[in-house]
Backbone as a chain_set.jsonl record, in Angstrom:
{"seq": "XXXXXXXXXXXXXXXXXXXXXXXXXXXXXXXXXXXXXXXXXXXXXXXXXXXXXXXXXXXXXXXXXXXXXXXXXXXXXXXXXXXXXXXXXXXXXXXXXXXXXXXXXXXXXXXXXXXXXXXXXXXXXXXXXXXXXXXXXXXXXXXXXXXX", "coords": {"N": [[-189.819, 20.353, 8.046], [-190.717, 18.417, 5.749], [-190.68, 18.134, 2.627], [-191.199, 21.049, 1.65], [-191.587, 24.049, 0.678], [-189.453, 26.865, 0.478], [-189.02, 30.598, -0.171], [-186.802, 32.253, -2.074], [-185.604, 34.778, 0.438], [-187.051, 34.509, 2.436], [-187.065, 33.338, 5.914], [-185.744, 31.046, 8.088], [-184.903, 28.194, 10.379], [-182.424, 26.456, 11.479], [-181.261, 23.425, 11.888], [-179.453, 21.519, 14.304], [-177.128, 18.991, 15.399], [-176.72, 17.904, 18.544], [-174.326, 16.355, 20.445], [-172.702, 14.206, 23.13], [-170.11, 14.772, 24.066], [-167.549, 12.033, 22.67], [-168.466, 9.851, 23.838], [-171.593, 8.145, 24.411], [-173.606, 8.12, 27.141], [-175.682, 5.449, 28.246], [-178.065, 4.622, 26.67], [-179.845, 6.745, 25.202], [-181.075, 9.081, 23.911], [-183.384, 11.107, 24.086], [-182.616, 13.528, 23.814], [-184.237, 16.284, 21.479], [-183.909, 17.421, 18.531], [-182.297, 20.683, 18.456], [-182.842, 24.068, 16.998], [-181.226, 26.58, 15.612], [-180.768, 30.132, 14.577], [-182.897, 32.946, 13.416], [-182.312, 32.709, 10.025], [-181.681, 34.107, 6.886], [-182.731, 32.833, 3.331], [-181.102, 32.898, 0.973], [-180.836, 31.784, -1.699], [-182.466, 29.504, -4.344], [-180.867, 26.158, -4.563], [-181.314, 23.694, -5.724], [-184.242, 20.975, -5.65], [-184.441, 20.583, -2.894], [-182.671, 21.625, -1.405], [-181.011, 24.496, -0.127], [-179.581, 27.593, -0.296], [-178.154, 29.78, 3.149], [-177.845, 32.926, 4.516], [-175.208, 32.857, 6.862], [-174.086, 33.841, 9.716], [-171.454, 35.336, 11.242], [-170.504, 33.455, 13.4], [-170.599, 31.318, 12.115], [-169.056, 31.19, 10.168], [-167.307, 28.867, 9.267], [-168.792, 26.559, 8.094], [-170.648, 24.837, 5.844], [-172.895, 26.74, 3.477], [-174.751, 25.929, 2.311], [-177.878, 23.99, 2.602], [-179.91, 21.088, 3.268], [-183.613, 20.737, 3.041], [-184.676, 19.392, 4.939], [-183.191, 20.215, 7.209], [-184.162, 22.801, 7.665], [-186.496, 24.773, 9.142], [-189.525, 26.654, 8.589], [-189.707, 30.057, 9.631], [-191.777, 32.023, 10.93], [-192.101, 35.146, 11.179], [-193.196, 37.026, 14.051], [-194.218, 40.146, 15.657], [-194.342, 40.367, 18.594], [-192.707, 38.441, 18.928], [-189.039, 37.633, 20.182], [-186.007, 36.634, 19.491], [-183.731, 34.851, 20.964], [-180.51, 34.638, 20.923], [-178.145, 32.838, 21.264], [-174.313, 32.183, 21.361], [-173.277, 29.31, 20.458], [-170.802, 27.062, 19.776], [-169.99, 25.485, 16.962], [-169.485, 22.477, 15.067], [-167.963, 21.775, 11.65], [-169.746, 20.034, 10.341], [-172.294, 20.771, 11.45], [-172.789, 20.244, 14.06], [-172.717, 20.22, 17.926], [-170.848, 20.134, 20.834], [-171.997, 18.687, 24.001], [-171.304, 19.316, 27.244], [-171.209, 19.056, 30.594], [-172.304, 20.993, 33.218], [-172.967, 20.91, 35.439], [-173.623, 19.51, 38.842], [-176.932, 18.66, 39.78], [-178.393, 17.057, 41.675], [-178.433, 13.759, 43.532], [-178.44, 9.889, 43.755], [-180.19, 6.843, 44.334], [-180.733, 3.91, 42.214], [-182.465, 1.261, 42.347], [-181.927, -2.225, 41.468], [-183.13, -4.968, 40.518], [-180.848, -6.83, 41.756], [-179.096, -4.807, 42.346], [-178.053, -2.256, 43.485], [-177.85, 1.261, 41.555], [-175.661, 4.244, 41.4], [-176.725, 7.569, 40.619], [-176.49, 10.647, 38.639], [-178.275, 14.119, 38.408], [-177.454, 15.779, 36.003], [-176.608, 18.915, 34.535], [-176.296, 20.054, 31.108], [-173.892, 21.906, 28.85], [-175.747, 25.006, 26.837], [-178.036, 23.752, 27.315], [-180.198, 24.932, 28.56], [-182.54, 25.02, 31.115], [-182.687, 22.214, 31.386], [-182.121, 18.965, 32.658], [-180.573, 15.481, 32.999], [-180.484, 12.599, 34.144], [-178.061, 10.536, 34.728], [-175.451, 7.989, 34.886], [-173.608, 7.567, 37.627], [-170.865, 6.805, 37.947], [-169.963, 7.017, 35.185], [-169.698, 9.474, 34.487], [-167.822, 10.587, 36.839], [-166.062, 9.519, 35.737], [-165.481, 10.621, 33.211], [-165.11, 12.861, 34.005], [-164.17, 14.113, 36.282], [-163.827, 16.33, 38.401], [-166.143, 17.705, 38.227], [-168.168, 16.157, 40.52], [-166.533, 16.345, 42.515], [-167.299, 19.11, 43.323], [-169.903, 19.265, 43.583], [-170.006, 17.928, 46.372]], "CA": [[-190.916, 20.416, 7.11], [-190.597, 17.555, 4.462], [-191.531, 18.719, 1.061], [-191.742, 22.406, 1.944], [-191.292, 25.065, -0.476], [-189.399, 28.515, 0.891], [-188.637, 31.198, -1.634], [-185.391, 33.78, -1.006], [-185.779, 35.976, 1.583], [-187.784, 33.65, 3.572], [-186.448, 33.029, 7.086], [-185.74, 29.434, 8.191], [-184.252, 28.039, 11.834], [-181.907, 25.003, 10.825], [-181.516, 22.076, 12.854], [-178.293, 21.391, 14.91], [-177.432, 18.112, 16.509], [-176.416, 17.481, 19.899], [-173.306, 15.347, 20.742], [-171.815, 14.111, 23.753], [-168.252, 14.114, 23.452], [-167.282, 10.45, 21.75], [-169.088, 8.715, 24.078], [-172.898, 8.467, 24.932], [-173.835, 7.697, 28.239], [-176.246, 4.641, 27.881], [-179.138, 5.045, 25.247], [-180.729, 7.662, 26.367], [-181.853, 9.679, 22.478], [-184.246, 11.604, 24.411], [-182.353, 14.548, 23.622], [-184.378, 16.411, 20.684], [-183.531, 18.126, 17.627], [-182.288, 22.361, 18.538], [-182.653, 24.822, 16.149], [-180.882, 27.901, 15.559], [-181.408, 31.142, 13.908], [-183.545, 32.586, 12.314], [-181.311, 32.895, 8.84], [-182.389, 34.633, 5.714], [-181.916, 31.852, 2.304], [-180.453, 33.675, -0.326], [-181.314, 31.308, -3.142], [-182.751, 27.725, -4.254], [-180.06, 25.438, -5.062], [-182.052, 22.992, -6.401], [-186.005, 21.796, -5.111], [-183.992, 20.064, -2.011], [-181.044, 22.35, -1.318], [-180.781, 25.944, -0.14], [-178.075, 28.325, 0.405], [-178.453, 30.517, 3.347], [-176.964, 33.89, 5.028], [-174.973, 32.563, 8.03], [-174.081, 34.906, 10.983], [-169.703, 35.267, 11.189], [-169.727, 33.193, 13.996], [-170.995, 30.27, 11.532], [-168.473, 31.43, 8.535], [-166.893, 27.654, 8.829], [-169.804, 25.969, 7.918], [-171.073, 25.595, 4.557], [-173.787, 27.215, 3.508], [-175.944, 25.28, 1.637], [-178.446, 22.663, 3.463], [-180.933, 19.891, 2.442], [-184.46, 20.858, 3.395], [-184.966, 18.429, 6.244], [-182.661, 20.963, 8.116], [-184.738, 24.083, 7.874], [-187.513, 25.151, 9.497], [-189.748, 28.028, 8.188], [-189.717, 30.903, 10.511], [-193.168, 32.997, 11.025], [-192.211, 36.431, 12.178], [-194.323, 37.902, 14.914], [-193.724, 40.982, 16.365], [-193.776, 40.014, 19.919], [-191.35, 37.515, 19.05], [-187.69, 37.918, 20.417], [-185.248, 35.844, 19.196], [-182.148, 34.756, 22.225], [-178.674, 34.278, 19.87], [-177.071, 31.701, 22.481], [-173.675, 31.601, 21.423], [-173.265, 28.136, 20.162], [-169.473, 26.893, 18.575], [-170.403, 24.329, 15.803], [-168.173, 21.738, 14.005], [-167.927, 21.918, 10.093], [-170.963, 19.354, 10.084], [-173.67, 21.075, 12.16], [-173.199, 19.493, 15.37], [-172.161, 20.736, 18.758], [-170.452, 19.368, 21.955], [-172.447, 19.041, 25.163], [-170.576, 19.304, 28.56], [-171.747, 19.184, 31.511], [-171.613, 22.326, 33.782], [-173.179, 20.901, 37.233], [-174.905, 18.044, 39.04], [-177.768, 19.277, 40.766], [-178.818, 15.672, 42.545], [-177.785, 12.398, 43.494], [-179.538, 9.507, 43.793], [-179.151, 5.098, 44.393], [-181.694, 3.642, 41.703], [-182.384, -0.358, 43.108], [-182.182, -2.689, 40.143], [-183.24, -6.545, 41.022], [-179.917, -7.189, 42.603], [-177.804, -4.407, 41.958], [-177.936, -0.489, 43.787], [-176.971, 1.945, 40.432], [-175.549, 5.975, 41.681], [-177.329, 8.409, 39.827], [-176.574, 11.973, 39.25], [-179.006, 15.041, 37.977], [-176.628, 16.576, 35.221], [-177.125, 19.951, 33.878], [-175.549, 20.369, 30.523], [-174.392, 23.291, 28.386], [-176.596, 24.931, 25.422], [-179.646, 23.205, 27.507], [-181.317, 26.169, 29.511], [-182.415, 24.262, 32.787], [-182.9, 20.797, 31.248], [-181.255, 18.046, 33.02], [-180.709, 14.206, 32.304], [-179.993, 11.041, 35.373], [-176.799, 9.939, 34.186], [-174.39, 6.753, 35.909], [-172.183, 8.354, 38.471], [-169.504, 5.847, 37.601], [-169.176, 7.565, 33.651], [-169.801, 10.919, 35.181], [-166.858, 10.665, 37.422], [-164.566, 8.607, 34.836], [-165.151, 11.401, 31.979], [-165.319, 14.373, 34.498], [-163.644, 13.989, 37.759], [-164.184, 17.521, 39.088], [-167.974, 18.199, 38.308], [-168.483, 15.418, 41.703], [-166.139, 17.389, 43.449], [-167.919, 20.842, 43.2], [-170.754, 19.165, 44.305], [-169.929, 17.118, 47.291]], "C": [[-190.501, 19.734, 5.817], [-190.996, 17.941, 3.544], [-192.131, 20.87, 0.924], [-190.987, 23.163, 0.972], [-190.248, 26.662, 0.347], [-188.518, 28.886, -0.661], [-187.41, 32.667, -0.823], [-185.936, 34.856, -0.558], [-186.71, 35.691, 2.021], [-186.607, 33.667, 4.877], [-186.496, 31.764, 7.495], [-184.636, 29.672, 9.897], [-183.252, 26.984, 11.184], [-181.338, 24.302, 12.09], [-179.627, 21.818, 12.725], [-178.185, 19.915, 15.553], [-176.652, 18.366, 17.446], [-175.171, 16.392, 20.008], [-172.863, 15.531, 21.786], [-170.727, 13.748, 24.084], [-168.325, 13.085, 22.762], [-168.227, 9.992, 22.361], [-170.504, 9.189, 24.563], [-173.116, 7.884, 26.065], [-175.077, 7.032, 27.84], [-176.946, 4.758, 26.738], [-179.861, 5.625, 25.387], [-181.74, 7.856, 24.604], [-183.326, 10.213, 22.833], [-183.879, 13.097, 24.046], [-183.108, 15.385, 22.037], [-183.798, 17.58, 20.195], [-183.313, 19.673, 18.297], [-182.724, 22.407, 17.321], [-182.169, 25.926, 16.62], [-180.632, 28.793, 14.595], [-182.29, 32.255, 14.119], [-181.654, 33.456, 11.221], [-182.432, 33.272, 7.412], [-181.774, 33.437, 4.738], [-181.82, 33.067, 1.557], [-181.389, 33.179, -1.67], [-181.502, 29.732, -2.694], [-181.968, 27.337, -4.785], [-180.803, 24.486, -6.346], [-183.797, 22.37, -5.489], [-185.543, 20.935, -3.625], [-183.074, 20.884, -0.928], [-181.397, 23.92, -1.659], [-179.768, 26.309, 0.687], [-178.583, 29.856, 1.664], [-177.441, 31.353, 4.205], [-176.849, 33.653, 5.868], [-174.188, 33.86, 8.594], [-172.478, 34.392, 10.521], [-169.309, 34.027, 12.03], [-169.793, 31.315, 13.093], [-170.069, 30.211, 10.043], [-168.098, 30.018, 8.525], [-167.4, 26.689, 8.216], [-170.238, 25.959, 6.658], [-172.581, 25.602, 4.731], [-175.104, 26.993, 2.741], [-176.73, 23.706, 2.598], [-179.328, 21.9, 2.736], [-182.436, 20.969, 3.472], [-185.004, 20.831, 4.264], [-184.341, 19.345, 7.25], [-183.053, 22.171, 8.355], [-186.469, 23.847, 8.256], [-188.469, 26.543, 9.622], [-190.036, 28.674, 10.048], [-190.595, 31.784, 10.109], [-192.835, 34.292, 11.603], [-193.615, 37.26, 13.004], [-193.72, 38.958, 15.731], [-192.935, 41.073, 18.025], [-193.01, 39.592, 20.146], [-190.024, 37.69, 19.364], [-187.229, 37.077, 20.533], [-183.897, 35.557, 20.542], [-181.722, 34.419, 21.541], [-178.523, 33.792, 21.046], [-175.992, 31.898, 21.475], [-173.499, 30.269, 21.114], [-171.946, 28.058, 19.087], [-169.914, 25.333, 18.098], [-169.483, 23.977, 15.341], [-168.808, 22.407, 12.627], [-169.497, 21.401, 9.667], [-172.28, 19.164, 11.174], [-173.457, 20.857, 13.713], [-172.571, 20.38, 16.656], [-171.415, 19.705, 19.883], [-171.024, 19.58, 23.144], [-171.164, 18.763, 26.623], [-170.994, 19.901, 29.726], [-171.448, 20.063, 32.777], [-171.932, 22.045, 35.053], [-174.016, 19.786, 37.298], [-175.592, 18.956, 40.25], [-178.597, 17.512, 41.426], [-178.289, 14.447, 42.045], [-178.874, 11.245, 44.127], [-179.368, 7.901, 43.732], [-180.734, 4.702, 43.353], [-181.54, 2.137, 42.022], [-182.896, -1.091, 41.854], [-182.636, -4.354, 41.309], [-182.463, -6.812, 42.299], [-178.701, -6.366, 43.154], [-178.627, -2.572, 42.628], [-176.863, 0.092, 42.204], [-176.904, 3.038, 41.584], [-175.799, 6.422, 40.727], [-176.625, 9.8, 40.12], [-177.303, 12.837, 38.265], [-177.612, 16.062, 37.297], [-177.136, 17.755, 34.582], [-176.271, 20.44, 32.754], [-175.477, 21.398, 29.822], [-175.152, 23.084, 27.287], [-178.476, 24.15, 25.947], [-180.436, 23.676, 28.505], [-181.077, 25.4, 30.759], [-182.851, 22.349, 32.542], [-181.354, 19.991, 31.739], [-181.297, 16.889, 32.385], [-180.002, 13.811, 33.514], [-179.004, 10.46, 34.145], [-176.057, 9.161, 35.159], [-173.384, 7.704, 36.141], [-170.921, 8.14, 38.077], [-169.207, 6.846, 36.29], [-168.886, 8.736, 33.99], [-168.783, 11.622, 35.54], [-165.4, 10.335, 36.521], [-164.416, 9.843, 34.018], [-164.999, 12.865, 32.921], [-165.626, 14.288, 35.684], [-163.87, 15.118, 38.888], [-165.273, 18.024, 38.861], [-168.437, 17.2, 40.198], [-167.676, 16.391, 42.543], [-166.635, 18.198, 43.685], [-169.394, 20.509, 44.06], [-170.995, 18.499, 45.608], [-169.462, 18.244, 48.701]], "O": [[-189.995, 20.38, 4.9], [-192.186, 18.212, 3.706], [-193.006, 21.531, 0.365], [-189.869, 22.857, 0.555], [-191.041, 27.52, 0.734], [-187.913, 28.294, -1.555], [-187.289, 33.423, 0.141], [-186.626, 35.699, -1.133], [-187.532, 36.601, 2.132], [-185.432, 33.991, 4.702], [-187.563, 31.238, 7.18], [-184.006, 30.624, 10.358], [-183.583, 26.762, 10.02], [-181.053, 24.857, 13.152], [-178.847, 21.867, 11.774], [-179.143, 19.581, 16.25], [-175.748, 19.162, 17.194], [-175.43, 15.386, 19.348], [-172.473, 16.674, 22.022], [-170.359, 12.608, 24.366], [-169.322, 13.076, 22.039], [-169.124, 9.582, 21.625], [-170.689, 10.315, 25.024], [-172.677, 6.736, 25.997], [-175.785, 7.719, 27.104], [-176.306, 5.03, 25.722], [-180.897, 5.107, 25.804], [-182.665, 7.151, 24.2], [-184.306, 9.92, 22.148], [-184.813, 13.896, 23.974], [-182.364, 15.043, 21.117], [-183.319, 18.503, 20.854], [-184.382, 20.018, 18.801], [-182.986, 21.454, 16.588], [-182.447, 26.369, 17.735], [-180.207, 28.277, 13.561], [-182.41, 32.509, 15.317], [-180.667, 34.144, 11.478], [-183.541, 32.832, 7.11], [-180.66, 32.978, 4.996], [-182.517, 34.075, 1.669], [-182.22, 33.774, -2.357], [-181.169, 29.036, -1.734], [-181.85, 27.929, -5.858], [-180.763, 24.655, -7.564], [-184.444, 23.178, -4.822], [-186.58, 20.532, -3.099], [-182.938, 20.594, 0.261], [-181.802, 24.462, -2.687], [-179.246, 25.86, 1.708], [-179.22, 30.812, 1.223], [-176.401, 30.839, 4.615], [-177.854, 33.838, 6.554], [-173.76, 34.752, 7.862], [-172.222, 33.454, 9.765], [-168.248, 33.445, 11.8], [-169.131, 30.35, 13.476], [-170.278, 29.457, 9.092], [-168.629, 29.562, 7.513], [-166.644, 25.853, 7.72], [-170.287, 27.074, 6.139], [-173.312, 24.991, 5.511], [-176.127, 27.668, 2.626], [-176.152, 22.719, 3.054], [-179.464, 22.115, 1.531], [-182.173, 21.739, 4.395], [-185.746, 21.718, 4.687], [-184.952, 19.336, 8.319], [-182.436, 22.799, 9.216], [-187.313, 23.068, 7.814], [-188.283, 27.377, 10.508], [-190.357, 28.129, 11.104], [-190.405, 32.387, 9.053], [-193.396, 34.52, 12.675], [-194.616, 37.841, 12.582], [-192.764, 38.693, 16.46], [-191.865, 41.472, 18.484], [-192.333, 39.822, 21.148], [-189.583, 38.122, 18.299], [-187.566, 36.346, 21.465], [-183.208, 36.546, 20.795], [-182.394, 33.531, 21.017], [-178.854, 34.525, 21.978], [-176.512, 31.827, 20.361], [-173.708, 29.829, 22.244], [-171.874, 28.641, 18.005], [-170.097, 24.331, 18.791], [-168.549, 24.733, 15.075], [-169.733, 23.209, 12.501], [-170.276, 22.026, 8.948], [-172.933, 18.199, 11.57], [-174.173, 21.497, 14.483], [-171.866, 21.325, 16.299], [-171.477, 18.491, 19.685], [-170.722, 20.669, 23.631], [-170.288, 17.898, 26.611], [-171.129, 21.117, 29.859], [-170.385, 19.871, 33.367], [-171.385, 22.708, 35.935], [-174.758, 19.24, 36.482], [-175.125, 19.619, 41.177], [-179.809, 17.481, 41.213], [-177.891, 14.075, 40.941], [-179.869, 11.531, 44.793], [-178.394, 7.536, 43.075], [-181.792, 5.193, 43.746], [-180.381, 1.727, 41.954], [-183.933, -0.794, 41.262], [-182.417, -4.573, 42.5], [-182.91, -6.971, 43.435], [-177.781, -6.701, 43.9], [-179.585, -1.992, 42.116], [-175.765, -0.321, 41.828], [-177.689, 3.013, 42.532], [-175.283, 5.942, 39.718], [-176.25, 10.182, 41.229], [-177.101, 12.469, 37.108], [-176.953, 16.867, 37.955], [-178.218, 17.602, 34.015], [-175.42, 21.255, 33.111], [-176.481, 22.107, 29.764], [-175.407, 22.02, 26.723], [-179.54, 24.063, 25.333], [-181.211, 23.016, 29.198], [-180.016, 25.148, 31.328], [-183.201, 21.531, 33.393], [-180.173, 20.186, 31.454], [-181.889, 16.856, 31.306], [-179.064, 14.478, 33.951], [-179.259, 10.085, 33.001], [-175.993, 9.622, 36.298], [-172.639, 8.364, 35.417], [-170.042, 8.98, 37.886], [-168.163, 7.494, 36.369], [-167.732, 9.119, 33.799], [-168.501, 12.743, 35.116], [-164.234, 10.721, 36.605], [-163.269, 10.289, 33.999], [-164.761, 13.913, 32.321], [-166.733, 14.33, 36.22], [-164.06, 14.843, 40.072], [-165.42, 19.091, 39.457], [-169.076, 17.89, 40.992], [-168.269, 17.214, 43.24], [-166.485, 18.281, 44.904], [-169.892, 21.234, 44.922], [-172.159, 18.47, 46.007], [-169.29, 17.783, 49.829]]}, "num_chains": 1, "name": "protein.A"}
């Protein structure tokens, strides 16, 4: 929420990115923005910048964000929040790794057969992503095994 106002003791989600290890498997950037939370702000830094009450497992982290990284949170009763677990670097982000291939697959280019495989990574419920067998295997030799 660009230009959004919250006042302390509002609730906000804040925005996490996604990383796969160093390297990205082609250009995918289909992966969108998480959030996690909800977090109470404390106070306004300034009309950009708020500081808010992070959970223990987030003590490394500092605690002040830009705007662009929060997202007000509407409480509704019905609502029940799932805490996932999630270990964060210093600067927001996480590491994805891939916990299983659920399909395989030959995609026919012009001239060229690619191997495909249906990756299921962590932190992403039941969302998958078609990823090249070849990197798959190079960065993570025993996920093909498990499934073969």
């Amino acid at each position: 929420m660009k230009g959004s106002r919250f006042e302390a003791g509002d609730h906000v989600f804040l925005r996490i990115s996604p990383m796969k290890g160093v390297l990205r498997f082609g250009k995918k950037g289909k992966l969108t923005p998480r959030y996690i939370g909800s977090f109470q702000i404390l106070n306004r830094i300034s009309p950009v910048a708020y500081r808010l009450a992070l959970s223990t497992p987030l003590a490394g982290v500092h605690n002040v964000f830009h705007v662009s990284m929060l997202k007000k949170y509407v409480p509704e009763p019905t609502h029940v929040i799932r805490w996932e677990q999630v270990k964060l670097k210093e600067n927001a982000m996480y590491i994805l790794r891939p916990t299983q291939i659920l399909d395989k697959k030959d995609q026919m280019l012009r001239n060229k057969v690619i191997s495909l495989v249906k990756v299921l990574w962590t932190h992403h419920g039941e969302e998958a992503t078609w990823e090249m067998e070849a990197e798959i295997c190079k960065h993570y030799p025993n996920l093909l095994k498990q499934y073969e």
